[in-house]
Kinemage of the C-alpha trace (Angstrom):
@kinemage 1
@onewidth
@group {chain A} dominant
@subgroup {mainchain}
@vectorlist {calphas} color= white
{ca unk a 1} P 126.068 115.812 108.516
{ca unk a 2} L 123.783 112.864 109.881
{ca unk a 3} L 124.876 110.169 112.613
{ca unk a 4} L 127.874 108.346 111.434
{ca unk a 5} L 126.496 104.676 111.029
{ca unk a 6} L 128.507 101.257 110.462
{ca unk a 7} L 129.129 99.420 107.187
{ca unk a 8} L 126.721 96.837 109.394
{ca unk a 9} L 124.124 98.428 109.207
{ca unk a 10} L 124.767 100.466 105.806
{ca unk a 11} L 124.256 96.447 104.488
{ca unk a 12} L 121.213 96.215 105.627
{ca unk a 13} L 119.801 98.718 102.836
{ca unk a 14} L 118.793 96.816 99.710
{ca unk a 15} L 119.696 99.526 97.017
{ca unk a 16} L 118.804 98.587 93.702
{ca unk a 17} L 119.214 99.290 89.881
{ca unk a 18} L 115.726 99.094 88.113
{ca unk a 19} L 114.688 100.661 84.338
{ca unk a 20} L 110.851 102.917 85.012
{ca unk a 21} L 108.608 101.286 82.929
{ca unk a 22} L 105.406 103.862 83.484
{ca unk a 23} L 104.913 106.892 85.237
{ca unk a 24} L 101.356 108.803 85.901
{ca unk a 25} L 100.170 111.646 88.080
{ca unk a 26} L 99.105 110.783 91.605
{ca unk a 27} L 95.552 112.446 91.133
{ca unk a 28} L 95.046 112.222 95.297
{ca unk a 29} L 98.085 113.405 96.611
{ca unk a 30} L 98.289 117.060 98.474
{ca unk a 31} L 101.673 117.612 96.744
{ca unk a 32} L 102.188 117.465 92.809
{ca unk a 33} L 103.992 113.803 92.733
{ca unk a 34} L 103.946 111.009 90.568
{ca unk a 35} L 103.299 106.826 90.865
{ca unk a 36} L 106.672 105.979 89.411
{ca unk a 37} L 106.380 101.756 88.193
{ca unk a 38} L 109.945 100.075 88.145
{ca unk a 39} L 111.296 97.072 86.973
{ca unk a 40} L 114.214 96.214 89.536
{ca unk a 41} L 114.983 92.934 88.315
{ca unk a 42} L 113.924 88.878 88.772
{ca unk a 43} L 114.851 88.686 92.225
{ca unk a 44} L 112.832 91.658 92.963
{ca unk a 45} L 110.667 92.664 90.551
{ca unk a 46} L 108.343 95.417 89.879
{ca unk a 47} L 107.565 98.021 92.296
{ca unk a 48} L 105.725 100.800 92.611
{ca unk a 49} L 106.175 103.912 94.645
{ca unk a 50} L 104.655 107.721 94.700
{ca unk a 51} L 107.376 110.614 94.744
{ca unk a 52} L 107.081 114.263 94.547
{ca unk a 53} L 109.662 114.745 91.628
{ca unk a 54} L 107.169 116.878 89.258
{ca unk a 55} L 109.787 119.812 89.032
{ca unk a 56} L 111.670 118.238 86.371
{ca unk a 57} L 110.470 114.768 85.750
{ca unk a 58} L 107.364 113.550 84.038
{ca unk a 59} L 106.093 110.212 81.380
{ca unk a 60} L 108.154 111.337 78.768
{ca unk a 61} L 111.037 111.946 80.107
{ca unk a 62} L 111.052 108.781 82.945
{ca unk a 63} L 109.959 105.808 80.931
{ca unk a 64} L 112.660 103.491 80.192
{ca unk a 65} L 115.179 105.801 82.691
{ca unk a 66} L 117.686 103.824 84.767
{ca unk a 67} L 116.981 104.439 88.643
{ca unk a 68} L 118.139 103.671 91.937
{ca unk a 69} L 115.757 102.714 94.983
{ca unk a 70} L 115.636 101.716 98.070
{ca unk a 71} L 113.838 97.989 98.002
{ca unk a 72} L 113.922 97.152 101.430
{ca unk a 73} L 111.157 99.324 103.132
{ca unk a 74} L 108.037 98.415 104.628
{ca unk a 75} L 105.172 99.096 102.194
{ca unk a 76} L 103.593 102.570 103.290
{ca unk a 77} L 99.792 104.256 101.937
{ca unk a 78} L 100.581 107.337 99.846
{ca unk a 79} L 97.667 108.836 98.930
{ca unk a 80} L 96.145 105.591 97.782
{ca unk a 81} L 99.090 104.617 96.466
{ca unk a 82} L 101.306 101.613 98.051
{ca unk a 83} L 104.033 103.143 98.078
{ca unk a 84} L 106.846 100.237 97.978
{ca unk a 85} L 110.386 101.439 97.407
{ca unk a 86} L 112.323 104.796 98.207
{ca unk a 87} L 113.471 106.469 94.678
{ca unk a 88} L 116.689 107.788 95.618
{ca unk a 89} L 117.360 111.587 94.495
{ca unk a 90} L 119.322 114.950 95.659
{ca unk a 91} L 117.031 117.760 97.290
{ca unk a 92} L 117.665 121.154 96.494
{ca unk a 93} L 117.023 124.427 98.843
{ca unk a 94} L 113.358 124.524 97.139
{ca unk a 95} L 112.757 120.847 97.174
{ca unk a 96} L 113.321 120.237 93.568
{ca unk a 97} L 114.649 116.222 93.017
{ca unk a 98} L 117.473 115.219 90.873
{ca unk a 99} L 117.013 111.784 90.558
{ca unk a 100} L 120.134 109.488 91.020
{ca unk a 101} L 120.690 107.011 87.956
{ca unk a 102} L 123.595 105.398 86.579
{ca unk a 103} L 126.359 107.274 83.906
{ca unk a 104} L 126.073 103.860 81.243
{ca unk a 105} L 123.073 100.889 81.270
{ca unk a 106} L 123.398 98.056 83.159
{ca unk a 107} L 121.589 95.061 84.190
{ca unk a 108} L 118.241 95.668 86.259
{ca unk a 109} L 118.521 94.974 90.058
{ca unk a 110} L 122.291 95.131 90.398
{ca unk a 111} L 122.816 96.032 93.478
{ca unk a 112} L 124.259 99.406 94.832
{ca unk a 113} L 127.423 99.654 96.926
């Protein structure tokens, strides 16, 4: 288990709902991954971000998906891609990503407590 941390600074994570609304192959990345396009809402918006979730994910099986992402991270150069929000996902033993998403629809960029 990590550092415990307090609900302080747990608040200072913008997690968000958002719907994918295209997905391609990151041509330049070293590792099979993906430039994932989400719609997280008006107050938000659409970001983009490159993640290495090829194992079981790809276009026709993401677009119009309900995610969760982190919003709140400095924009970082992945590949050529700027990379601007965390998709949030388990990791198994052999780095395989189950992405988190919600059980029923809801409205894009509710946030996540």
């Amino acid at each position: 288990m990590k550092e415990q941390i307090t609900y302080d600074i747990f608040e200072k994570i913008d997690i968000r709902l958002g719907t994918v609304l295209s997905v391609k192959k990151n041509e330049k990345a070293r590792k099979p991954s993906l430039v994932v396009e989400v719609d997280f809402g008006k107050e938000i918006g659409v970001k983009t971000s490159s993640a290495q979730i090829t194992h079981f994910y790809n276009e026709e099986n993401l677009v119009g998906k309900q995610v969760i992402g982190i919003c709140n991270f400095p924009e970082k150069n992945i590949a050529g891609v700027k990379s601007q929000f965390l998709l949030l996902g388990s990791i198994d033993s052999q780095g395989k990503v189950t992405l988190v998403h919600p059980s029923q629809k809801a409205e894009n960029g509710l946030p996540i407590a």
